[in-house]
C-alpha positions in Angstrom: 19.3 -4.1 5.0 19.7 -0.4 7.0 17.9 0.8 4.6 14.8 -1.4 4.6 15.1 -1.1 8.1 14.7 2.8 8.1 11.7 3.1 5.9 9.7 0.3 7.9 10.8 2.3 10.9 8.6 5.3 9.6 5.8 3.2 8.3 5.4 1.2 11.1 6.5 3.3 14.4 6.5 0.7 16.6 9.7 -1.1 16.0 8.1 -4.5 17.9 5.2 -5.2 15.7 7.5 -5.3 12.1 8.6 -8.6 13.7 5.7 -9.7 12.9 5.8 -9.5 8.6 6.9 -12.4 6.7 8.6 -12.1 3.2 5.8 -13.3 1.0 7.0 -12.2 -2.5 10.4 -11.2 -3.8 11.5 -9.9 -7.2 14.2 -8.3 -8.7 14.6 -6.6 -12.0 17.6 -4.8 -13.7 16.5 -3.3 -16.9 19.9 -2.3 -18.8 21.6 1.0 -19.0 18.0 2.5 -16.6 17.0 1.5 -13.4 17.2 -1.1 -10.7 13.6 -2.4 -9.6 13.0 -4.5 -6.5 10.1 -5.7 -5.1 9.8 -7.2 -1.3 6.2 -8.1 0.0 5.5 -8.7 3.5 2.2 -10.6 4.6 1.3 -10.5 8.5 -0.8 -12.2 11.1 -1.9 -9.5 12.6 -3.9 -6.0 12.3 -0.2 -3.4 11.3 -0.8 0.3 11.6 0.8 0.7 8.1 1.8 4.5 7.2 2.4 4.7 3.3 6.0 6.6 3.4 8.7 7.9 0.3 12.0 8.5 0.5 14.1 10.2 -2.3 17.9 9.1 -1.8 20.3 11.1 -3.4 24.3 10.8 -4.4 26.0 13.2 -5.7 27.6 12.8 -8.7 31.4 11.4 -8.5 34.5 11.7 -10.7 33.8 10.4 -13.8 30.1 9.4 -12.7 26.9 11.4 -12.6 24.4 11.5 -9.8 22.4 8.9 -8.6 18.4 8.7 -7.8 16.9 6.1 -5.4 13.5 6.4 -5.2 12.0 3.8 -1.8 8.2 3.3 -1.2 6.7 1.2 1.9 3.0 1.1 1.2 -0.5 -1.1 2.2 -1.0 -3.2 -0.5 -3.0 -6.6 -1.2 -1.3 -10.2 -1.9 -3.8 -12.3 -4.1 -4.3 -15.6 -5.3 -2.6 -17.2 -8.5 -6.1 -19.1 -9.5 -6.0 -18.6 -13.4 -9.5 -18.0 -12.9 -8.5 -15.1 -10.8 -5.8 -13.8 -11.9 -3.4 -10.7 -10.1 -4.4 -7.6 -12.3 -8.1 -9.2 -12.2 -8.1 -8.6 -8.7 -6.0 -5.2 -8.8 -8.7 -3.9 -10.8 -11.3 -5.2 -8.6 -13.2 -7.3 -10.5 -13.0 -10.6 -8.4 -11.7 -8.5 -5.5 -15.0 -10.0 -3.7 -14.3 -13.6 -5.0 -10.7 -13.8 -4.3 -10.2 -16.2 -1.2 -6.9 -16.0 -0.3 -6.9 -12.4 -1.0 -4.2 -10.7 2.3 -3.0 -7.1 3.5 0.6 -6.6 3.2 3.7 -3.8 3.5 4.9 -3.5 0.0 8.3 -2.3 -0.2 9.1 -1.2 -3.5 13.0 0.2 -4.7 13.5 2.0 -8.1 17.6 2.9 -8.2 18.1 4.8 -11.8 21.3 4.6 -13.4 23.4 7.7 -13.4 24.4 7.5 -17.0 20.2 7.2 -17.2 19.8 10.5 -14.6 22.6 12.0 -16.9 21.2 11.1 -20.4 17.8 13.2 -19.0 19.1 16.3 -18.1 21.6 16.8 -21.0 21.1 20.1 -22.8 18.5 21.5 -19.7 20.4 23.8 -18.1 17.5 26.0 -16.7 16.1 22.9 -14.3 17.6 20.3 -12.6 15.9 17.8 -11.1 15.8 17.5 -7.3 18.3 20.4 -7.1 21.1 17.7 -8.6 23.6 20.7 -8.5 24.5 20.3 -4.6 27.6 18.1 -3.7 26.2 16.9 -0.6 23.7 13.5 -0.3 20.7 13.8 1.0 17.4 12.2 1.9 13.7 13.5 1.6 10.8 11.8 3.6 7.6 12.5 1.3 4.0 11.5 1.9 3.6 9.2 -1.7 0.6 11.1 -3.7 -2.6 9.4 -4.9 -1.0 8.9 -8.5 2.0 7.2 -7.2 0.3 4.7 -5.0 -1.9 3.8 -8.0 1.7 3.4 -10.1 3.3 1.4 -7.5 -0.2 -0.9 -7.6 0.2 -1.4 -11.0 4.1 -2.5 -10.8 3.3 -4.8 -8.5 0.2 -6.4 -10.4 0.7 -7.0 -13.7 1.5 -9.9 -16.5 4.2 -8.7 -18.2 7.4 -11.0 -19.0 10.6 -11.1 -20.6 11.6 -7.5 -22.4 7.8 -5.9 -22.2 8.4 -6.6 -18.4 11.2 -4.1 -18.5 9.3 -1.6 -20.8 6.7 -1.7 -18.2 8.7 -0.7 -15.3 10.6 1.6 -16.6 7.7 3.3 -18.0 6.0 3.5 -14.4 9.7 4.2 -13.0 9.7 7.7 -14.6 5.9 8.3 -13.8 7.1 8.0 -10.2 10.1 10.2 -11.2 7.7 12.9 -12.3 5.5 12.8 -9.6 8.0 12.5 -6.6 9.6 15.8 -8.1 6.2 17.6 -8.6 6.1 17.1 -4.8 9.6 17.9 -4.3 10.0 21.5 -6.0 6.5 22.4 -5.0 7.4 23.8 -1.5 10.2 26.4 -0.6 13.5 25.1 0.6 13.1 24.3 4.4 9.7 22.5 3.8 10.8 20.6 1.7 13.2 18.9 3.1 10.9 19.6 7.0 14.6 20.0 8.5 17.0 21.8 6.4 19.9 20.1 8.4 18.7 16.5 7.9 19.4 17.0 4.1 22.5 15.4 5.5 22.7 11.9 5.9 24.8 12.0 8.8 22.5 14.1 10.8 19.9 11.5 9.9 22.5 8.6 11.1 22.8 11.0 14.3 19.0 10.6 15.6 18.7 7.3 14.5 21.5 6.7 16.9 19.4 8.8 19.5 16.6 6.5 18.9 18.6 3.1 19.7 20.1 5.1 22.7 16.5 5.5 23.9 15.3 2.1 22.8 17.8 0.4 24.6 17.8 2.0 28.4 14.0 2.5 28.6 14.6 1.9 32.1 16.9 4.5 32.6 15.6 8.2 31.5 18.1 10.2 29.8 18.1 14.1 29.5 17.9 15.3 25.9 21.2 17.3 27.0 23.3 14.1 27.4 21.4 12.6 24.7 22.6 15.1 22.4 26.0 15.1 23.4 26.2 11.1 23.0 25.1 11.7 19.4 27.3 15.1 19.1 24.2 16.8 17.8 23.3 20.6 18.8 20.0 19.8 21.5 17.4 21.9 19.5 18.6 20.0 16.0 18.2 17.1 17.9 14.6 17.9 19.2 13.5 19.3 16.1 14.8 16.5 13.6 13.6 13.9 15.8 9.8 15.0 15.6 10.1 15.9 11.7 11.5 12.3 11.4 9.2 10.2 13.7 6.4 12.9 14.0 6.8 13.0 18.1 8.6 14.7 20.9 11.8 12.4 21.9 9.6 12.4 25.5 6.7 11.0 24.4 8.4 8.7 22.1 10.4 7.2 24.9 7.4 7.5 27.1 5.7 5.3 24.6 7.9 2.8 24.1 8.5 2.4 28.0 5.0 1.9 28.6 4.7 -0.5 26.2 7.4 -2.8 27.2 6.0 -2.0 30.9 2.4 -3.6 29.5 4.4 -6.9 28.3 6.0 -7.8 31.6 2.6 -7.2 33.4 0.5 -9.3 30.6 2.9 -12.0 29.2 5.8 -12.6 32.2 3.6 -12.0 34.8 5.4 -9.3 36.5 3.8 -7.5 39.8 3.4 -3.8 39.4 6.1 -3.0 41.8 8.5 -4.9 39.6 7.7 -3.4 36.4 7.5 -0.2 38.0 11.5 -0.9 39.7 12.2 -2.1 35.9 11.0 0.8 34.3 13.1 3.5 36.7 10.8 4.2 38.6 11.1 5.2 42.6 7.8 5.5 43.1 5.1 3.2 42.2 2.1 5.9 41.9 4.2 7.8 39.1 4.4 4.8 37.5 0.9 3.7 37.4 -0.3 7.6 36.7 2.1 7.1 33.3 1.0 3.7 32.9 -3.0 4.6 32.5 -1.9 7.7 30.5 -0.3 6.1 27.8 -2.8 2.7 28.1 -6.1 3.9 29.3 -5.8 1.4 32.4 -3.8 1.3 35.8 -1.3 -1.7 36.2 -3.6 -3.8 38.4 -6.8 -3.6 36.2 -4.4 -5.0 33.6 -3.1 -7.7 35.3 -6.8 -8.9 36.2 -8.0 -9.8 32.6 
């Protein structure tokens, strides 16, 4: 799913290394007339540099239809063992945390969608607030760091033993504990903080330096100029500068620095490459620029590399 794809994008930068998560758990809940709840937990192989990341998706409300909240979390979490003996909200809480063998990090991505006739059915009669400024007719989506109390509400929705209708009384109880919380962070900063790019409360501008990214990801061996860049995407070149670094917190150079260097190190390691491949490969004209970039970006020229 994009979306899925665009919140593992934040939380793990380096688009490469979410190839290595495996679906481990999957669960779906609809409780009627309130909220959509999903539930998708990854297990890996490897050591992730996981970034817990929000998102707050809004629609504006159509004819004959209210608004619609999304709420999307991507967080560290911990798969445990289904041993009766130790059981998952035993562990959650710690108490055979040290006992549990087949105890696992993992990227829990969690979705709460709330109903608009729910959204609606909350704000009726307050007309002095509304939440997450629901009055504007444009969509828009807001890239929060998840607070301390919502990472221990999403722990709890993922460990627990409810079934049946106390299952749904559950979640939707934590559902509007996140609500509350993701709001407290939304309205507690003035208008361009709080969305870090006033522009990107636009989805399309979003769309527009995602595009930017695949452009870059794409032709790493071939530089492009944020100029041309920006007119590939049809974006103004500072909006594009400036949304990119709010959105993937770095410049669109060393992004596409990074990511060169790093497919650079894989055709020296794993294919084998000589430097003065890579380095043709990679754009380069000259082999000494190359390596400079090379160690900058890895700690080590291109030949110590190859000899371990």
């Amino acid at each position: 799913m994009k979306e899925v794809h665009e919140i593992l994008s934040l939380a793990i930068p380096q688009p490469a290394l979410s190839d290595h998560l495996k679906l481990a758990e999957a669960d779906t809940v609809a409780v009627p007339d309130c909220l959509e709840y999903n539930l998708e937990r990854y297990t890996f192989d490897r050591p992730l540099p996981v970034e817990d990341v929000a998102m707050v998706v809004y629609q504006p409300a159509k004819r004959g239809q209210s608004a619609m909240i999304e709420l999307r979390y991507c967080v560290a979490g911990s798969k445990y063992c289904k041993n009766p003996s130790c059981t998952d909200q035993l562990c959650a809480e710690g108490k055979k945390e040290d006992d549990c063998k087949e105890k696992m990090p993992s990227v829990d991505m969690i979705t709460v969608r709330f109903q608009p006739a729910f959204i609606q059915s909350l704000q009726k009669g307050n007309t002095s607030f509304s939440l997450f400024e629901l009055q504007s007719k444009k969509p828009f989506v807001k890239t929060i760091q998840p607070c301390t109390k919502s990472k221990m509400v999403l722990e709890q929705m993922v460990h627990h033993n409810y079934e049946g209708i106390l299952k749904n009384i559950f979640l939707q109880s934590k559902a509007l504990e996140l609500l509350l919380f993701s709001s407290d962070q939304f309205i507690q900063n003035d208008t361009d903080e709080r969305y870090g790019c006033r522009f990107l409360t636009h989805m399309e501008d979003r769309e527009k330096i995602e595009k930017a990214r695949s452009i870059l990801l794409d032709q790493l061996d071939a530089p492009i100029t944020i100029r041309d860049l920006a007119r590939r995407v049809a974006m103004n070149e500072c909006y594009l500068k400036k949304g990119f670094k709010a959105m993937f917190g770095t410049t669109i150079y060393d992004y596409f620095q990074k990511e060169r260097m790093e497919k650079a190190k894989g055709l020296l390691y794993e294919k084998g490459l000589s430097v003065s491949e890579v380095a043709i490969m990679m754009g380069y004209s000259c082999i000494s620029h190359f390596s400079t970039a090379f160690k900058k970006h890895t700690g080590l020229k291109p030949c110590e590399l190859l000899l371990r």
